[in-house]
C-alpha positions, 0 to 999 in steps of 0.5 A, spaced: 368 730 269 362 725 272 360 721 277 355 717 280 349 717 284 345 712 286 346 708 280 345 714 276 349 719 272 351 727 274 354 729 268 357 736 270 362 739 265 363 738 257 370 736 257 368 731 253 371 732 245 378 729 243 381 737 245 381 737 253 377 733 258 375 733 266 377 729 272 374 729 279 379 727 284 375 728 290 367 728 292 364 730 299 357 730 300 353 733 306 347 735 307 345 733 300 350 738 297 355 734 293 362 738 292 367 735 288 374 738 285 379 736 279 382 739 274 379 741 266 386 739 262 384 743 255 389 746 249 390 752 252 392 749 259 391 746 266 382 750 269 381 747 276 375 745 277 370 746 284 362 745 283 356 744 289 351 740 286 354 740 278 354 748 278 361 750 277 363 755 283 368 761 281 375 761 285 379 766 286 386 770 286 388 765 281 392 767 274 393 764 268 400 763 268 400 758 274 398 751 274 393 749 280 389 743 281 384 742 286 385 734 289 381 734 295 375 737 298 372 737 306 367 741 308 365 742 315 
């Protein structure tokens, strides 16, 4: 998953080989932090994703029989 900033790159995961992959679906910015969220599709399942500044941030209290997608983001 990527996006683009000032014409510039931000590469934030490795899901880039022919077995899985990652997806943005929403990206906030405030106070110059950039949050974004998605969904990482691999062999072995469905990861959400959730990342301050291209550092991936634990979420909680999600197992790994359940499929979960992250598709917006708002922070106040």
């Amino acid at each position: 998953a990527n996006y683009w900033k000032n014409n510039t790159i931000n590469i934030s995961t490795n899901y880039n080989s022919n077995n899985y992959y990652g997806i943005f679906r929403d990206i906030f910015v405030k106070k110059n932090i950039v949050y974004s969220v998605g969904f990482a599709d691999t062999p072995t399942g469905t990861t959400p994703l959730y990342f301050q500044n291209n550092v991936p941030m634990p979420l909680s209290g999600i197992t790994s029989t359940q499929k979960v997608y992250l598709l917006s983001v708002f922070v106040q």
